[in-house]
N, C-alpha and C positions, 0 to 999 in steps of 0.2 A: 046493756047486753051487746049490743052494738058497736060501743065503742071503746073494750076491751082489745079487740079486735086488730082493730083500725089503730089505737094507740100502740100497741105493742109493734105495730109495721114502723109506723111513724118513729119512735124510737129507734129502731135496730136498722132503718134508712139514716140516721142524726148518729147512731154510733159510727157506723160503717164510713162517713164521710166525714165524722170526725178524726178516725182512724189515717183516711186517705191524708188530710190534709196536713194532719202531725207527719205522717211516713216523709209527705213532701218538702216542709218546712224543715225536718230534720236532714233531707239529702242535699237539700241545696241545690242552686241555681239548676236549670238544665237548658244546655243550647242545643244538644242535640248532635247526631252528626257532621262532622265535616263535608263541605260541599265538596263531591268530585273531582272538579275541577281548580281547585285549590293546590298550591305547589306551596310549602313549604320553604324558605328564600335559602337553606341553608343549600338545599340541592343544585348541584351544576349540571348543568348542559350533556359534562361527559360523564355526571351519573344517570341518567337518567338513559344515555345512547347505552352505559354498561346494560341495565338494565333490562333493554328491550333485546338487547342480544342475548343475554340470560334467558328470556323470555320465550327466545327463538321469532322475537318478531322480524328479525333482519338477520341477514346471513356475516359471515366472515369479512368478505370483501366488501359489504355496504359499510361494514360496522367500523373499518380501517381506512375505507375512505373518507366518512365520514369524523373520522376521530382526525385524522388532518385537516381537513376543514377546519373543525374546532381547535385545533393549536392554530392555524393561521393568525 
């Protein structure tokens, strides 16, 4: 009487993780997000200066003086 109970949990814990582990095995690999500080090598220098000016992180004149610099 006891252990109608208790097996039926036991069970539907065994499906439930069975379930998980197909879902995983079917999606394949996961690494997860890209670290933040990760740059991409295709990107240059004067993307990244576009970039921050889009952004409004630097004004006009940083962003031209800086963009000579970078042709130097």
């Amino acid at each position: 009487m006891i252990f109608g109970p208790l097996f039926m949990i036991v069970f539907l814990a065994v499906l439930i993780a069975a379930v998980a582990l197909l879902a995983r095995w079917l999606g394949g690999p996961w690494h997860g997000p890209a670290p933040a500080h990760h740059t991409p090598q295709s990107r240059t220098s004067l993307d990244i200066l576009k970039e921050r000016f889009a952004r409004g992180e630097i004004d006009k004149d940083e962003f031209e003086e800086r963009r000579r610099v970078l042709g130097e």
